[in-house]
PyMOL Python script that loads the backbone (N, CA, C, O; Angstrom):
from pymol import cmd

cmd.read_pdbstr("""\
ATOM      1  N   UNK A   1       0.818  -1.188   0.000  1.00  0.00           N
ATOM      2  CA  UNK A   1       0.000   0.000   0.000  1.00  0.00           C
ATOM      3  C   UNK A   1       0.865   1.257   0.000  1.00  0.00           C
ATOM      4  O   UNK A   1       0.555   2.155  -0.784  1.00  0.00           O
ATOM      5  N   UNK A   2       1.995   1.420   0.861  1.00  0.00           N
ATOM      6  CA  UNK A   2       2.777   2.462   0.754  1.00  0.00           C
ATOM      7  C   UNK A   2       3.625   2.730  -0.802  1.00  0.00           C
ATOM      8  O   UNK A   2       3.811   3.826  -1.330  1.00  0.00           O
ATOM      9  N   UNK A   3       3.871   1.956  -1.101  1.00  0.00           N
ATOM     10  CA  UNK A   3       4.543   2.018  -2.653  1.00  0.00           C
ATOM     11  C   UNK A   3       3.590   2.822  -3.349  1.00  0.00           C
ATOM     12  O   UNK A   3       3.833   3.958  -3.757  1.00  0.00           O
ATOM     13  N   UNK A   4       2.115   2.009  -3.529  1.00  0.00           N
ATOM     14  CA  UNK A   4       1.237   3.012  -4.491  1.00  0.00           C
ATOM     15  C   UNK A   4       1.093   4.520  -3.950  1.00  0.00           C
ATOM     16  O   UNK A   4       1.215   5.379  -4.823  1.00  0.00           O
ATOM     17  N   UNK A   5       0.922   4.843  -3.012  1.00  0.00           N
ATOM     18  CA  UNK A   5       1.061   6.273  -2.220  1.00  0.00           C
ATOM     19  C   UNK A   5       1.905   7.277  -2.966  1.00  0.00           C
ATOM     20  O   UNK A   5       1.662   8.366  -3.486  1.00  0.00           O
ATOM     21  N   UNK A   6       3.331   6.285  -2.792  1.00  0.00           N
ATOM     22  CA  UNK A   6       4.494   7.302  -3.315  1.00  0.00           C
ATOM     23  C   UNK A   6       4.678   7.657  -4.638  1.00  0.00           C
ATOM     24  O   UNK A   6       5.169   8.653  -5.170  1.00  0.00           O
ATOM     25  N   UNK A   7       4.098   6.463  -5.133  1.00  0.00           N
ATOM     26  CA  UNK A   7       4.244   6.127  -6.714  1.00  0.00           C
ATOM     27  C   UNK A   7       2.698   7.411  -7.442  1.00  0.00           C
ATOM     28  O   UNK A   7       2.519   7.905  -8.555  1.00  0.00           O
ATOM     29  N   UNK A   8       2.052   7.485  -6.371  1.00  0.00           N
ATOM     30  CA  UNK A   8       0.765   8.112  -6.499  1.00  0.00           C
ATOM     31  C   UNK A   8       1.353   9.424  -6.101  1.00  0.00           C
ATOM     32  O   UNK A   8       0.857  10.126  -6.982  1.00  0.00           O
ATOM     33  N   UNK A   9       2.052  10.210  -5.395  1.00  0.00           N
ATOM     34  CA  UNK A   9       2.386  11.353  -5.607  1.00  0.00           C
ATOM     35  C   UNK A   9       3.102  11.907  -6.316  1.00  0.00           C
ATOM     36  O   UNK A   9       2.887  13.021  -6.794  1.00  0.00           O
ATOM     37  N   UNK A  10       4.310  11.056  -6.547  1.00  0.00           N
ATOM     38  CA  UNK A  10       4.872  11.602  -7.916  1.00  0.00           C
ATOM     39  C   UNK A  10       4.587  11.417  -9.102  1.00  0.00           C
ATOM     40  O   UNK A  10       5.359  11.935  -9.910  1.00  0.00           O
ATOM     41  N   UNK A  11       3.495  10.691  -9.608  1.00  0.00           N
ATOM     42  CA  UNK A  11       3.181  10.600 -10.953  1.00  0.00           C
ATOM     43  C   UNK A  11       1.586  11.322 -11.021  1.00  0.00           C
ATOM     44  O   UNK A  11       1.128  11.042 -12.129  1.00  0.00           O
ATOM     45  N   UNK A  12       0.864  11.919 -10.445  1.00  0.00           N
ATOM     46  CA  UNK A  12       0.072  12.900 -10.040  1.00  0.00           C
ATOM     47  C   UNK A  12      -0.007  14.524 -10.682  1.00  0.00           C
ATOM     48  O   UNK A  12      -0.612  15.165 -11.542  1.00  0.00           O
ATOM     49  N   UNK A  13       1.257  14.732  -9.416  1.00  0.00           N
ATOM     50  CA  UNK A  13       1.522  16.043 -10.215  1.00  0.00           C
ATOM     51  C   UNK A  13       2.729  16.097 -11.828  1.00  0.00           C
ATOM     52  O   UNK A  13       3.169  17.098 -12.394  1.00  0.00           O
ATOM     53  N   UNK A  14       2.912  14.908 -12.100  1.00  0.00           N
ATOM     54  CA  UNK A  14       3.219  14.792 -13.566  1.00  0.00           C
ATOM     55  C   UNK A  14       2.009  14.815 -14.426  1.00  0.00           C
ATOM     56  O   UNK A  14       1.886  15.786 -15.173  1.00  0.00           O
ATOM     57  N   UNK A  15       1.232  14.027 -14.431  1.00  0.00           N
ATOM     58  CA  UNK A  15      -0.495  13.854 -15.090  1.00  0.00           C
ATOM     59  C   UNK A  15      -0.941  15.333 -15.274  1.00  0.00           C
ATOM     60  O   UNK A  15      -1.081  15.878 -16.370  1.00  0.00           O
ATOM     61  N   UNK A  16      -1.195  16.054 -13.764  1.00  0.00           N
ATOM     62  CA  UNK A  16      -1.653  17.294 -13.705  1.00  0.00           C
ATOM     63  C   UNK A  16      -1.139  18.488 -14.572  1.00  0.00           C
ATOM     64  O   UNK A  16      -1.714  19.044 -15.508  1.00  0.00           O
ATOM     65  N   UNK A  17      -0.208  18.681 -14.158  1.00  0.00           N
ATOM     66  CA  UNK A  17       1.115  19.836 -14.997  1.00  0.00           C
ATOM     67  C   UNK A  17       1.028  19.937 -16.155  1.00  0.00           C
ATOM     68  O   UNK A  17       1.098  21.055 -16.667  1.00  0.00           O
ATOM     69  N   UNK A  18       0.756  18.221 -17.308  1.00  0.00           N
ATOM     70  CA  UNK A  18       0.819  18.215 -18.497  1.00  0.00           C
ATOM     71  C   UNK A  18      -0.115  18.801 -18.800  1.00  0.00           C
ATOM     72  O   UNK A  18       0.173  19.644 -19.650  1.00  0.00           O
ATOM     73  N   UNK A  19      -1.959  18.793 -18.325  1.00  0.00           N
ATOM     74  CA  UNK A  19      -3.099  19.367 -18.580  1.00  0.00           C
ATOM     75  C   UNK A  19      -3.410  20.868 -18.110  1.00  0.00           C
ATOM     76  O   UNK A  19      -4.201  21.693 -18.566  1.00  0.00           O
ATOM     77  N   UNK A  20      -2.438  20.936 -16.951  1.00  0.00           N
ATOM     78  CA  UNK A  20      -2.948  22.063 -16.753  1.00  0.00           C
ATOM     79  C   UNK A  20      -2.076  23.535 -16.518  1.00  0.00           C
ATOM     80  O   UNK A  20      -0.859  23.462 -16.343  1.00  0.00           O
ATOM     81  N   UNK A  21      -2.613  24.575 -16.523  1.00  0.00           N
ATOM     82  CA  UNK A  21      -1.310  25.979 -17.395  1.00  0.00           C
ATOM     83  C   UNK A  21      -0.623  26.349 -15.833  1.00  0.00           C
ATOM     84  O   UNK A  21      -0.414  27.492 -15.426  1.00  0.00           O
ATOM     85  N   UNK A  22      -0.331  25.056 -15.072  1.00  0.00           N
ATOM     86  CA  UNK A  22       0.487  25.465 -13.229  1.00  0.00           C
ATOM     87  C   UNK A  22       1.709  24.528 -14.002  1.00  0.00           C
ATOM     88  O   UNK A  22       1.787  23.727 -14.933  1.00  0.00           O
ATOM     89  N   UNK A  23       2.665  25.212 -12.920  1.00  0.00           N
ATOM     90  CA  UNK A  23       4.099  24.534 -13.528  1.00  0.00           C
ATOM     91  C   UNK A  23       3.913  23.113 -12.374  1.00  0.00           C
ATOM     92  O   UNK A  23       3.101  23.064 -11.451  1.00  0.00           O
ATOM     93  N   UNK A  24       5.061  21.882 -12.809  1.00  0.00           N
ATOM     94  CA  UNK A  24       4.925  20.700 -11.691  1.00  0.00           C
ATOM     95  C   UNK A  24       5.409  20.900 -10.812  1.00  0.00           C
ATOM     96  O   UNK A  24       5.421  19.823 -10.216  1.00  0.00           O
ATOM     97  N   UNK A  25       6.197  22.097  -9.845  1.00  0.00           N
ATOM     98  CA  UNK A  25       6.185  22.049  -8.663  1.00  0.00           C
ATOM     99  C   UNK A  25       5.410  22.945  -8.181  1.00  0.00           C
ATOM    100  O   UNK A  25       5.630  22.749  -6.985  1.00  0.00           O
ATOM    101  N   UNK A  26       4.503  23.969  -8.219  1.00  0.00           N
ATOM    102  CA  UNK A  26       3.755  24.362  -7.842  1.00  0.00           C
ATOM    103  C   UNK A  26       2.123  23.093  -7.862  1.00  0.00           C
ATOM    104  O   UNK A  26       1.125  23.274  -7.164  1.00  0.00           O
ATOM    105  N   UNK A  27       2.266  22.224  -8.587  1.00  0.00           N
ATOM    106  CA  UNK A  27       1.597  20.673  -8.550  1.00  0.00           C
ATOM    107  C   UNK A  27       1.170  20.294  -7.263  1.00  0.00           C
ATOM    108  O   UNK A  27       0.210  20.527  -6.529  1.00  0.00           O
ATOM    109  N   UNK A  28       2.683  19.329  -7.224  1.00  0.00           N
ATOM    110  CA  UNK A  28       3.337  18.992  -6.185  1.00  0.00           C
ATOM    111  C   UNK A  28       3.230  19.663  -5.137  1.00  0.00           C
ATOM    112  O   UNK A  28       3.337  18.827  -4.239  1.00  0.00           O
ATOM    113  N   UNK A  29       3.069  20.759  -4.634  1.00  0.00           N
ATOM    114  CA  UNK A  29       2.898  21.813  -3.614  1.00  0.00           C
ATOM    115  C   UNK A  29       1.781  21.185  -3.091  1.00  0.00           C
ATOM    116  O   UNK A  29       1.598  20.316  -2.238  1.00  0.00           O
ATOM    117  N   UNK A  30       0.809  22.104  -4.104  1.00  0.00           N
ATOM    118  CA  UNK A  30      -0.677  21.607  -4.035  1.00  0.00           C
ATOM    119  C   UNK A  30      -1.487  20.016  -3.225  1.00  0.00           C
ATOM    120  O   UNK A  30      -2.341  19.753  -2.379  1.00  0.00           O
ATOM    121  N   UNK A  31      -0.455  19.237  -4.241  1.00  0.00           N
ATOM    122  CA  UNK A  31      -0.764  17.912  -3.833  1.00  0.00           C
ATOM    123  C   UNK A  31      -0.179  17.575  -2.090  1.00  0.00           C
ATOM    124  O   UNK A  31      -0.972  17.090  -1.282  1.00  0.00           O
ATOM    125  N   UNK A  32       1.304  17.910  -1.680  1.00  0.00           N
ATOM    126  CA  UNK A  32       1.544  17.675  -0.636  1.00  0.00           C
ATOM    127  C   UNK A  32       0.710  18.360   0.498  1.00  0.00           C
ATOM    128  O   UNK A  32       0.407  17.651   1.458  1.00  0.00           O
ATOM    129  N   UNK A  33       0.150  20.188   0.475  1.00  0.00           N
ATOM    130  CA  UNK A  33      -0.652  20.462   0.953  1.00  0.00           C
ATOM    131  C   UNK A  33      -2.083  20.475   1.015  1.00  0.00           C
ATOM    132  O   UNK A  33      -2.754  21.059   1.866  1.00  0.00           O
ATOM    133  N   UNK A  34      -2.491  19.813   0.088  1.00  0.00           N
ATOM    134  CA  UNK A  34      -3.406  19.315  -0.043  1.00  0.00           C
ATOM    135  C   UNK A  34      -4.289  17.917   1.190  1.00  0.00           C
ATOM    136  O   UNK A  34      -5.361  17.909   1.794  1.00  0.00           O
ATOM    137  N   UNK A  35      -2.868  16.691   1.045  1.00  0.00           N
ATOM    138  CA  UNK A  35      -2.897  15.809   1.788  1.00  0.00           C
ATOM    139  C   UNK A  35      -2.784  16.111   3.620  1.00  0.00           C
ATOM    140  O   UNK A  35      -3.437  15.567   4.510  1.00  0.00           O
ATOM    141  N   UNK A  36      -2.076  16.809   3.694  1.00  0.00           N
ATOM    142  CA  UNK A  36      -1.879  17.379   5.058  1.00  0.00           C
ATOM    143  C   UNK A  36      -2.415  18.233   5.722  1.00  0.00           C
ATOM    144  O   UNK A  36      -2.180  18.587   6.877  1.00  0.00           O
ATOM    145  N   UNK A  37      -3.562  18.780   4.600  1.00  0.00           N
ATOM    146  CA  UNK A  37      -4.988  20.039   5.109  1.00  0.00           C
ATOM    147  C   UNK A  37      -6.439  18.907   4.967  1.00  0.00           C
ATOM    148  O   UNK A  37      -7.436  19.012   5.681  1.00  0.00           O
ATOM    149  N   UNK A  38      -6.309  18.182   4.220  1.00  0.00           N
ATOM    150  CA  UNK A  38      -7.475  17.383   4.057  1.00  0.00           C
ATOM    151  C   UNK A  38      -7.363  15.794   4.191  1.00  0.00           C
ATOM    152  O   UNK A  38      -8.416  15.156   4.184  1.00  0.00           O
ATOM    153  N   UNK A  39      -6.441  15.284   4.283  1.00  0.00           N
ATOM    154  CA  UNK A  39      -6.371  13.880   4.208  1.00  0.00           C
ATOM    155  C   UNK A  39      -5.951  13.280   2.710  1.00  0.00           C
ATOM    156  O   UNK A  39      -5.329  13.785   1.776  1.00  0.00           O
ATOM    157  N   UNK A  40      -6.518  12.082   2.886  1.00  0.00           N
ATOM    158  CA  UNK A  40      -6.510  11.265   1.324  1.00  0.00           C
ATOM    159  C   UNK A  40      -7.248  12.174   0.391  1.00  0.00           C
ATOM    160  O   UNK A  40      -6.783  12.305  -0.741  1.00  0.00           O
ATOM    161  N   UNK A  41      -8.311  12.802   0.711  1.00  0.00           N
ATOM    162  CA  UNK A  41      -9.184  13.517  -0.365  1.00  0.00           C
ATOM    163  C   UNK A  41      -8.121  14.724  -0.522  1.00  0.00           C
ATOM    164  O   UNK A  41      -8.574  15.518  -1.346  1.00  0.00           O
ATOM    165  N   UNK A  42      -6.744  15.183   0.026  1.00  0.00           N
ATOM    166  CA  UNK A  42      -6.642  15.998  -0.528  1.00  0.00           C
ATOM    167  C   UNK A  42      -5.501  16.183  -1.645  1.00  0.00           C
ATOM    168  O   UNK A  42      -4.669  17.042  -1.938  1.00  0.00           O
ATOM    169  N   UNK A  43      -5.916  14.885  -2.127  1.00  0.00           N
ATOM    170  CA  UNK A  43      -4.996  14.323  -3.763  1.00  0.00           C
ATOM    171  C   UNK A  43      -5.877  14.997  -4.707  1.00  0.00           C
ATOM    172  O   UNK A  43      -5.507  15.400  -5.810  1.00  0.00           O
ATOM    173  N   UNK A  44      -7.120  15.113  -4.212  1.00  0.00           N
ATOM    174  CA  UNK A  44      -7.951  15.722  -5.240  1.00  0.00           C
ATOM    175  C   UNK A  44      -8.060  17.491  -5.371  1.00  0.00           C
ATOM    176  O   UNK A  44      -7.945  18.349  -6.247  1.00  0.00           O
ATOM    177  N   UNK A  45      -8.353  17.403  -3.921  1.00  0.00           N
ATOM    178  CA  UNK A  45      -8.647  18.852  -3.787  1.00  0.00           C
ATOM    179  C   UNK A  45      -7.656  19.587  -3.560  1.00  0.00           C
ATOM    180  O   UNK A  45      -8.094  20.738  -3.535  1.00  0.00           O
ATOM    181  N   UNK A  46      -6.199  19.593  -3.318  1.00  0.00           N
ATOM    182  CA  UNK A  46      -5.185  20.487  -3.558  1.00  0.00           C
ATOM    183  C   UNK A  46      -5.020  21.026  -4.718  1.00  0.00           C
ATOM    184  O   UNK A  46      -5.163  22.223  -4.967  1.00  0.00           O
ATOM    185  N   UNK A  47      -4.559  19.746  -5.857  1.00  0.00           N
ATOM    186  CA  UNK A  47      -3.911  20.399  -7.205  1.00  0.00           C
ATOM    187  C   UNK A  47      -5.188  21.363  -7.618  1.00  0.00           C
ATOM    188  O   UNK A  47      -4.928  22.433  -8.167  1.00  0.00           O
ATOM    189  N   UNK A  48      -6.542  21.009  -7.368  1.00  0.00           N
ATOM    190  CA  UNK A  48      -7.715  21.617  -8.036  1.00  0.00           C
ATOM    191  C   UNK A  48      -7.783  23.281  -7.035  1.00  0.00           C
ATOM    192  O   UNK A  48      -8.191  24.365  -7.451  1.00  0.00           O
ATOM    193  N   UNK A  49      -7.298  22.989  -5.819  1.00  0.00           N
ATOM    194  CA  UNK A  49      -7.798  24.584  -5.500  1.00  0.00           C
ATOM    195  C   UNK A  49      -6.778  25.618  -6.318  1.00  0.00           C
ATOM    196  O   UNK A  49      -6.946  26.769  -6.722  1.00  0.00           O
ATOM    197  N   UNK A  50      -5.648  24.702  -6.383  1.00  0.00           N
ATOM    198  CA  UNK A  50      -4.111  25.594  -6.638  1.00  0.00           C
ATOM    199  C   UNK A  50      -4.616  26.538  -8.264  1.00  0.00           C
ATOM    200  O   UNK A  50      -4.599  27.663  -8.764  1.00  0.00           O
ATOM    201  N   UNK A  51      -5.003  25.205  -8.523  1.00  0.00           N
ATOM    202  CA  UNK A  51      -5.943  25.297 -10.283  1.00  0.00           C
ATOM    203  C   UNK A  51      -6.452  26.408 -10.319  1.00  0.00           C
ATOM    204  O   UNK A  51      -6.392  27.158 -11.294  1.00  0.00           O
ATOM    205  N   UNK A  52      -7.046  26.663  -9.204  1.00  0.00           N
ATOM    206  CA  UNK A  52      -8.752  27.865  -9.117  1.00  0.00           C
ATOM    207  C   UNK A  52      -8.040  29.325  -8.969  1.00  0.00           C
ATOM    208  O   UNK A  52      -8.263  30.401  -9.525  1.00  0.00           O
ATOM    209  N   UNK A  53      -6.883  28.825  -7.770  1.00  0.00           N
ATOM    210  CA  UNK A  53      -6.352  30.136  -7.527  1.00  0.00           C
ATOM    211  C   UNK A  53      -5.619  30.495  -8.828  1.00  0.00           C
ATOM    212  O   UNK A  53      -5.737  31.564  -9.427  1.00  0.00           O
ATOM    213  N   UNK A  54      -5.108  29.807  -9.063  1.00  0.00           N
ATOM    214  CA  UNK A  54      -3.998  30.143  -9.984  1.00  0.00           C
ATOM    215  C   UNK A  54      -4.483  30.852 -11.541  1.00  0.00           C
ATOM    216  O   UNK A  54      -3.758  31.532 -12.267  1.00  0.00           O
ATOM    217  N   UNK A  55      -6.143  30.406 -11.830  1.00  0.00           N
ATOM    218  CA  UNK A  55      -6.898  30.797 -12.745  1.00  0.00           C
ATOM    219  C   UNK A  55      -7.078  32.686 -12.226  1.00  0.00           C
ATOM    220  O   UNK A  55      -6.692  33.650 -12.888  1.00  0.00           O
ATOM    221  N   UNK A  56      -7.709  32.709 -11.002  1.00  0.00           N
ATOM    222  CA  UNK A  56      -8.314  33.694 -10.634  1.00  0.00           C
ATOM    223  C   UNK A  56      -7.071  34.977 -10.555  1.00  0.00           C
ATOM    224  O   UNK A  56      -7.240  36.197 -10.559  1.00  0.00           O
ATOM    225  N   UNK A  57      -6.052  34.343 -10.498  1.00  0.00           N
ATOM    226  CA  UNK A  57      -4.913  35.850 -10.333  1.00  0.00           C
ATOM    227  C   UNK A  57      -4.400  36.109 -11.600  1.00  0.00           C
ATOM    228  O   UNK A  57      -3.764  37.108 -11.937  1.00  0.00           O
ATOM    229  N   UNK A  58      -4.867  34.675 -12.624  1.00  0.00           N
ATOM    230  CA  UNK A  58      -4.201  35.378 -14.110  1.00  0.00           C
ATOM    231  C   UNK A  58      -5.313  36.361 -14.423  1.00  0.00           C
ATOM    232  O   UNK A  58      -5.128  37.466 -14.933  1.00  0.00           O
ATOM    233  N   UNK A  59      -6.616  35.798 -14.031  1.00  0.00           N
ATOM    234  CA  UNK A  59      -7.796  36.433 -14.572  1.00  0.00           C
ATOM    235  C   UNK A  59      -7.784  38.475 -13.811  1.00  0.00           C
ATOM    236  O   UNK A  59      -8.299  39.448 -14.362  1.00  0.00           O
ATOM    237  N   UNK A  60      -7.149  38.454 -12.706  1.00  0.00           N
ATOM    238  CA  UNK A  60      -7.460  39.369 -12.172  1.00  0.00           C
ATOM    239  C   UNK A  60      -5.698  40.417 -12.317  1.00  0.00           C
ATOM    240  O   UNK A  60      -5.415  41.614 -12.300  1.00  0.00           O
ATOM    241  N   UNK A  61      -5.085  39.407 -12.422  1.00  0.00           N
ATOM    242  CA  UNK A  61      -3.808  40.043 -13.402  1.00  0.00           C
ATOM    243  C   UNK A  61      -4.459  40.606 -15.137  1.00  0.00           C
ATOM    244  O   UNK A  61      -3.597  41.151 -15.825  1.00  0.00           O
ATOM    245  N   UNK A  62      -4.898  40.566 -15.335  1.00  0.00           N
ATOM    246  CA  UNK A  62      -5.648  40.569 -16.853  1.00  0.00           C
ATOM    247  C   UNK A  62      -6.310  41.771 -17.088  1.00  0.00           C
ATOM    248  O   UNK A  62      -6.130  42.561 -18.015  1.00  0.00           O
ATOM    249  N   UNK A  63      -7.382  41.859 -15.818  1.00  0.00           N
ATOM    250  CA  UNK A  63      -8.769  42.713 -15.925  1.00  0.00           C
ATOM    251  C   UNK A  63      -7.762  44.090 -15.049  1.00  0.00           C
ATOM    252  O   UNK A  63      -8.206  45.235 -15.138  1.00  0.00           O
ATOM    253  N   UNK A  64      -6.755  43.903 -14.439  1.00  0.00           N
ATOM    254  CA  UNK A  64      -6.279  45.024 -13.916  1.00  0.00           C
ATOM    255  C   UNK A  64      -5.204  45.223 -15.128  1.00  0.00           C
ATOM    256  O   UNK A  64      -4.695  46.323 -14.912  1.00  0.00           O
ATOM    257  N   UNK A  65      -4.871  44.897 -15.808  1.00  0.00           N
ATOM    258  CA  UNK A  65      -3.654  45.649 -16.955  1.00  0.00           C
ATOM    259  C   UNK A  65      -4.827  46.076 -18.048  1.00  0.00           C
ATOM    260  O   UNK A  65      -4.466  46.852 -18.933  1.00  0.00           O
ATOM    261  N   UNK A  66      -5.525  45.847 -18.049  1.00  0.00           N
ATOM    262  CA  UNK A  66      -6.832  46.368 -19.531  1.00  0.00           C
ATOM    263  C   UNK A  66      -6.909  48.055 -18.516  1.00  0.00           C
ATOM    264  O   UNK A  66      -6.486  49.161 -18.853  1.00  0.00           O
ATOM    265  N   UNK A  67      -7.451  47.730 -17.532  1.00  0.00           N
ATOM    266  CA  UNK A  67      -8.374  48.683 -17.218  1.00  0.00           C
ATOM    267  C   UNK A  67      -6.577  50.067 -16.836  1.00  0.00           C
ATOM    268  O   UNK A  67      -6.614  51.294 -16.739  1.00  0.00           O
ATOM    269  N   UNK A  68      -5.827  49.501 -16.771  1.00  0.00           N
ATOM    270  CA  UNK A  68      -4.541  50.668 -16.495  1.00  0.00           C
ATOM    271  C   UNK A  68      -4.524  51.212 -18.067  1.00  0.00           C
ATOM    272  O   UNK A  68      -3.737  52.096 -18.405  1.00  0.00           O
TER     273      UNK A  68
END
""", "prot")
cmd.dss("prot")
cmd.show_as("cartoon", "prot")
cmd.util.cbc("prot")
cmd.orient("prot")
């Protein structure tokens, strides 16, 4: 069981990174704090909040350089 764990965190935020516009250690971040704020569920819900934030400051990096 511990093998898949490990094998499950580092090939995770590889999967993730490729799909999504966060670099893999900011991933990895996600994923380790993720697990240690939420448990097992937070394999899911780290990389995805990091996702949200990380959407919302390009988005708000964006709407503040238009409007300057």
């Amino acid at each position: 069981m511990q093998q898949v764990s490990v094998s499950d965190n580092l090939l995770r935020p590889l999967l993730i990174s490729s799909q999504a516009p966060v670099s893999m250690l900011a991933v990895f971040i996600g994923v380790i704090g993720g697990i240690s704020a939420f448990g097992i569920i937070g394999l899911i819900i780290g990389p995805v909040l990091l996702t949200v934030l990380v959407a919302l400051l390009r988005f708000l990096a964006d709407h503040l350089s238009d409007q300057a």
